[in-house]
C-alpha positions in Angstrom: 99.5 115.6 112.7 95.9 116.5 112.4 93.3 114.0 112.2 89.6 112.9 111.9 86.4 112.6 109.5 84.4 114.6 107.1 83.7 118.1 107.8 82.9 120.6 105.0 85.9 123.3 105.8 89.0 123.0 106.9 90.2 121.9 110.8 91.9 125.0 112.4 92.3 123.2 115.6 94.5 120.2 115.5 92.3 117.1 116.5 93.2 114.1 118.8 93.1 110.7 118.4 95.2 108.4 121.1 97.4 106.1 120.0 97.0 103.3 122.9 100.3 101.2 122.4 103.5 100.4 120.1 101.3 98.5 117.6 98.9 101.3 117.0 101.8 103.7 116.8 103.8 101.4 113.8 99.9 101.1 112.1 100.1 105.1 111.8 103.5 105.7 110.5 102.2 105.4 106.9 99.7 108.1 107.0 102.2 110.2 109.4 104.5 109.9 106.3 102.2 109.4 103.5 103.7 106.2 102.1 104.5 103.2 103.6 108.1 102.2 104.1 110.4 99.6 103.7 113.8 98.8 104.5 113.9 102.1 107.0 114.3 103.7 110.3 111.7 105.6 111.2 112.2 108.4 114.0 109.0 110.0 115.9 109.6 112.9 117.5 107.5 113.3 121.2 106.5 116.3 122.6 105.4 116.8 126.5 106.7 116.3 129.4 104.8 113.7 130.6 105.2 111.9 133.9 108.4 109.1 134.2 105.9 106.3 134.6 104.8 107.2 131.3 108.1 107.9 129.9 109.6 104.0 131.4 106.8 102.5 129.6 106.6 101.0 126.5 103.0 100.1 126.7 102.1 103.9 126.2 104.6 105.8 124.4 102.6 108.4 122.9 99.7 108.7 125.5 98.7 111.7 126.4 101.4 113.8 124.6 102.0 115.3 120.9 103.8 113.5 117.9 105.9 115.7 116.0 108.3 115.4 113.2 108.2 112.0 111.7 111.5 111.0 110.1 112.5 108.2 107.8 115.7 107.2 106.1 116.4 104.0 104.4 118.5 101.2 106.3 121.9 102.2 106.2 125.2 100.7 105.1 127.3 99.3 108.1 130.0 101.7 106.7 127.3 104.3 106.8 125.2 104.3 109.6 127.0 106.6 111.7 127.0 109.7 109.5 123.4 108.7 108.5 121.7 107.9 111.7 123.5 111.2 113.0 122.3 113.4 110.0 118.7 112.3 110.6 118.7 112.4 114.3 120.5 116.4 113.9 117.1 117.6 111.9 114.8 115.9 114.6 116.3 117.0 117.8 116.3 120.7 116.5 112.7 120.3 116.6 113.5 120.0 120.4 111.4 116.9 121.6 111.1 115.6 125.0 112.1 111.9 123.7 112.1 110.1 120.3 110.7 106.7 119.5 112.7 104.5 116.9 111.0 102.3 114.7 113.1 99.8 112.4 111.2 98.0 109.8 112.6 95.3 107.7 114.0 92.1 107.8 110.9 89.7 107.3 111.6 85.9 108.4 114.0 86.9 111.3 112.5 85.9 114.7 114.7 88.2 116.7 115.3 91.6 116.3 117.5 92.2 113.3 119.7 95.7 112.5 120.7 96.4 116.5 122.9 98.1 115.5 120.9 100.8 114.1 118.6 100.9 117.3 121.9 100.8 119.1 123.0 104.3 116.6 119.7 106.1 116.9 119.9 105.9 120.6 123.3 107.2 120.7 123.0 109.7 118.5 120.4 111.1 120.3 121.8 110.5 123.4 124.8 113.3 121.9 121.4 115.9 121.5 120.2 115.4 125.4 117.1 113.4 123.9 116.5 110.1 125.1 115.1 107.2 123.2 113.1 105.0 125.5 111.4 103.0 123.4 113.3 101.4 120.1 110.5 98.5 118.4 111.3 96.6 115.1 108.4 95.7 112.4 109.6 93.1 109.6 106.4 95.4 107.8 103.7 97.6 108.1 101.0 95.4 108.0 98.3 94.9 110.3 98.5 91.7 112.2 102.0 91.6 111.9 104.4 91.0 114.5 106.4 93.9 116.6 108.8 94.0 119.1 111.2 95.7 121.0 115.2 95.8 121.5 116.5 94.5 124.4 117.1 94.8 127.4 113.2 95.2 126.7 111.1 92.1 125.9 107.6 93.8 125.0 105.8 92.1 122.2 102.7 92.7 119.8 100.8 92.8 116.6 100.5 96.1 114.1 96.9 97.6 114.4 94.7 97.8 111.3 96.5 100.4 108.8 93.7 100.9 106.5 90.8 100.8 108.6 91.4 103.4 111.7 90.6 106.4 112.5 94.0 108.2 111.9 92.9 106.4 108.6 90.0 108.1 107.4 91.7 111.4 109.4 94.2 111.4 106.6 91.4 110.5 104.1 89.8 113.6 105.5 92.4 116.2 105.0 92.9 115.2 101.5 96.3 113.8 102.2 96.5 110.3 100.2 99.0 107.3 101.9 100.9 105.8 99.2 101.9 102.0 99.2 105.9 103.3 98.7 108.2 106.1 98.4 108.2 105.9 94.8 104.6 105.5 94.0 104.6 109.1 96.1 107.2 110.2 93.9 105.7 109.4 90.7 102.3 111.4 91.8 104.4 114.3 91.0 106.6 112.9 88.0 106.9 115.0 84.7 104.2 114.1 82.6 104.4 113.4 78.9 106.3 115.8 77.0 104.5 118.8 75.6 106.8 119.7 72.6 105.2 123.5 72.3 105.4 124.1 75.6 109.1 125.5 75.9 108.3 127.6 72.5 104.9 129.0 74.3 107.2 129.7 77.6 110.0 132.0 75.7 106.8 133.7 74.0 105.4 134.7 77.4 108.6 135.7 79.1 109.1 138.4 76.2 105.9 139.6 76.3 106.0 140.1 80.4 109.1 141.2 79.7 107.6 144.2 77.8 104.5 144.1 80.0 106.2 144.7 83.4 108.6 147.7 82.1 105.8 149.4 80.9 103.3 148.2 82.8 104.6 148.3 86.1 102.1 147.5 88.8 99.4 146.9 86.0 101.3 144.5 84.5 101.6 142.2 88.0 97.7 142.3 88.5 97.8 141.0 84.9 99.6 138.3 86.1 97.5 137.6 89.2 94.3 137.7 87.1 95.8 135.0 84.8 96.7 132.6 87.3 93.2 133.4 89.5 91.6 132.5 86.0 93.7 129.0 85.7 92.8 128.4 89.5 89.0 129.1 88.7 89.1 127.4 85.5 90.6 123.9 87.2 87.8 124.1 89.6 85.2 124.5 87.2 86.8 121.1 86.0 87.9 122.4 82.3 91.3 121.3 81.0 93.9 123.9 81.0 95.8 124.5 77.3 99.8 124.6 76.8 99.4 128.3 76.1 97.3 128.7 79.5 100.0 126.5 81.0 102.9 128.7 79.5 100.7 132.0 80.6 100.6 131.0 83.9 104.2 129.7 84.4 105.5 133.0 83.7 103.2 135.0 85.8 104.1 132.9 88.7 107.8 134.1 88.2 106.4 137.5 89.8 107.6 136.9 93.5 104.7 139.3 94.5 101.7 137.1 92.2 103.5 133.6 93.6 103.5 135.1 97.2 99.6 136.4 96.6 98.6 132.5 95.8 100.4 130.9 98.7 97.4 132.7 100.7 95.2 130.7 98.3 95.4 127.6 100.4 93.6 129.1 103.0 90.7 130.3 101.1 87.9 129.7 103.5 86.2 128.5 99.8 87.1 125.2 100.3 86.8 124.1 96.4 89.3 126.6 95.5 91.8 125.9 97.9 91.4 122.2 96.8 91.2 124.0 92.9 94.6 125.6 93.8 96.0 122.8 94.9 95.2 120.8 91.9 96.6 123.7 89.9 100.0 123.6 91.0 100.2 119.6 91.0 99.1 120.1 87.3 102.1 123.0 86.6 104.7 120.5 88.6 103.6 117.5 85.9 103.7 119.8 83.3 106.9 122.6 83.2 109.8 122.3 82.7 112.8 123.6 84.8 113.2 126.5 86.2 109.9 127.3 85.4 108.5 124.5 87.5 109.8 125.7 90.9 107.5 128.1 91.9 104.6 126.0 91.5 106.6 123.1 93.2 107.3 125.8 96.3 103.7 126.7 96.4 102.2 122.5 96.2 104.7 122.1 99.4 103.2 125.5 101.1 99.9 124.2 100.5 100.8 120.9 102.4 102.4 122.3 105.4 98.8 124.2 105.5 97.3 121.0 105.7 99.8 119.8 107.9 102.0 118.7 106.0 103.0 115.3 104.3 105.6 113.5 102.5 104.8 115.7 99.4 106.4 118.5 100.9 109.8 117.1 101.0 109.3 115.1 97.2 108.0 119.1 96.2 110.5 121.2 97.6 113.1 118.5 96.2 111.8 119.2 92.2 112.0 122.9 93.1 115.6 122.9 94.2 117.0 120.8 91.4 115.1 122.8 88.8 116.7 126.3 90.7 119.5 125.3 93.6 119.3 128.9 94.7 115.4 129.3 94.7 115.1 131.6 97.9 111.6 130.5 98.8 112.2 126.8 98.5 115.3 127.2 101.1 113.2 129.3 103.3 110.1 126.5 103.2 113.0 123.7 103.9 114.2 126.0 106.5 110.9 126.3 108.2 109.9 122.4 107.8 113.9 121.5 109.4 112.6 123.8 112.1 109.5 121.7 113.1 107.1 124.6 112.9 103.8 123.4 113.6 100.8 124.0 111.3 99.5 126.9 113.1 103.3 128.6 112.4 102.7 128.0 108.9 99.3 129.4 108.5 100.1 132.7 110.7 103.5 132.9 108.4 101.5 132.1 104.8 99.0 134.0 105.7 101.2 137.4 106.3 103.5 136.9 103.1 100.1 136.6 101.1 98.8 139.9 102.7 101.7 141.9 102.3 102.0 140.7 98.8 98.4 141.5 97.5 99.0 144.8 99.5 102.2 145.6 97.0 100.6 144.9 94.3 97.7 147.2 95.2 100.2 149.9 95.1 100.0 150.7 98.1 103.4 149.5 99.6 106.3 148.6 97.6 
């Protein structure tokens, strides 16, 4: 994950901070996810070889090396924790990491350990991938100043460092990326907002004018589209209020693959304000449409993330774009290329082609 304070543009080099020991590691899973859990296992993905003094040791289980995917499930069922420990540890071990660290968090009150047997199943599930899991800690809470510790046969002991006040912190605060206190308070940042009753009637209007527009229009009519949704984007940065039939207009346009693909290149405007603008544009259209409508903006919010380096909105966004349209090629793609572990720099180089090809169709010159 990237990380750090205040510039004016946006990082293209990943920066470092160093996570010294288990307790700074547990205070940054919050802002590696973007809420903070409860009840969960939590699986971090580590990248580099490292030397085996550093992989034996507790003390320093991310020093010197790269965090990748951060996982989290809720605390499974007895009757359920092998097929749910297995699924998750399946998506994080094709990311191919040189080890994993486990983190289980619940259980406040107990003195020992609780749930072994879910530090018990992430290790062996793991083991079944050729990754090893060296270092398994439990966390009654993320909370600074509270207690962690490991699983036997290891008896390493601790306190959580501050959560709110670090600098992977004000990193996160940086990038724009907001740490919820819970998975549902991150879910209801994207929830349908109140109903707008014209909004379906404006919607079929628009569909049967592009309908006419594009057979007769052809190329023209696509630019039309783009020029619609570029005047939304511009219009939310200038800080007006959009209308339902703005809304509608630019709901439909999006449906053009080639105008959705053109503003997945927005979020790496080098105009910082309209990135940000487009950003806010298609957190608006996510609040506001209703299905199917409301999964290409949801695709295009989750693009935008992985840009940033992703966060938990990119799972809660690709999921309200698959169960407004199950077979929504781009959202399965996206899913695709976040199961992979593609790192930031993937995503950039990858939205960064589909957007150029796609402004180059509708040029006319291709296509």
């Amino acid at each position: 994950m990237s990380t750090e304070h205040p510039p004016t543009t946006r990082p293209t080099d990943p920066l470092r901070l160093r996570l010294r020991d288990p307790g700074e590691l547990v205070a940054a899973v919050p802002h590696l996810l973007g809420f903070r859990p409860v009840d969960s296992l939590v699986l971090v993905a580590v990248h580099g070889p490292g030397d085996a003094a550093e992989r034996s040791s507790t003390r320093d289980p991310a020093r010197s090396r790269r965090l990748g995917v951060v996982a989290r499930v809720d605390l499974p069922a007895p009757d359920d924790l092998a097929a749910v420990v297995d699924g998750c540890a399946a998506r994080v071990a094709a990311t191919a990491p040189d080890e994993v660290i486990a983190i289980v968090v619940g259980g406040a009150g107990s003195t020992d350990p609780p749930r072994r047997d879910v530090a018990d199943a992430a290790r062996g599930a793991f083991a079944g991938h050729g990754v090893e899991v060296p270092t398994r800690l439990w966390v009654p809470r993320i909370a600074g100043g509270a207690p962690w510790c490991c699983y036997p046969p290891c008896d390493c002991r601790g306190t959580v460092g501050p959560t709110d006040d670090s600098p992977l912190a004000a990193a996160a605060a940086w990038l724009g990326q907001v740490t919820y206190g819970s998975r549902a308070e991150l879910e209801a940042s994207l929830a349908p907002g109140p109903p707008l009753p014209r909004l379906a009637a404006l919607i079929r209007a628009e569909l049967e004018a592009a309908a006419v527009d594009r057979e007769l229009g052809g190329p023209a009519a696509a630019r039309r589209d783009l020029g619609a949704v570029t005047a939304a984007r511009d219009e939310v940065a200038s800080g007006r209020v959009l209308t339902d039939t703005e809304i509608a207009r630019v709901a439909v346009a999006l449906g053009d693959p080639a105008v959705r693909d053109v503003a997945i290149g927005w979020a790496l405007d080098p105009d910082e304000a309209l990135a940000a603008a487009a950003e806010q544009l298609w957190t608006l259209l996510v609040r506001a449409l209703p299905a199917p409508e409301v999964a290409e903006p949801a695709v295009l919010l989750a693009c935008a993330q992985l840009v940033r380096g992703g966060s938990a909105l990119v799972g809660v966004a690709l999921e309200r774009a698959l169960r407004a349209d199950p077979a929504h090629r781009l959202a399965g793609l996206v899913g695709a290329l976040l199961a992979s572990g593609a790192g930031p720099d993937a995503v950039r180089s990858i939205v960064r082609d589909a957007s150029a090809e796609a402004a180059h169709r509708l040029e006319g010159r291709a296509g």
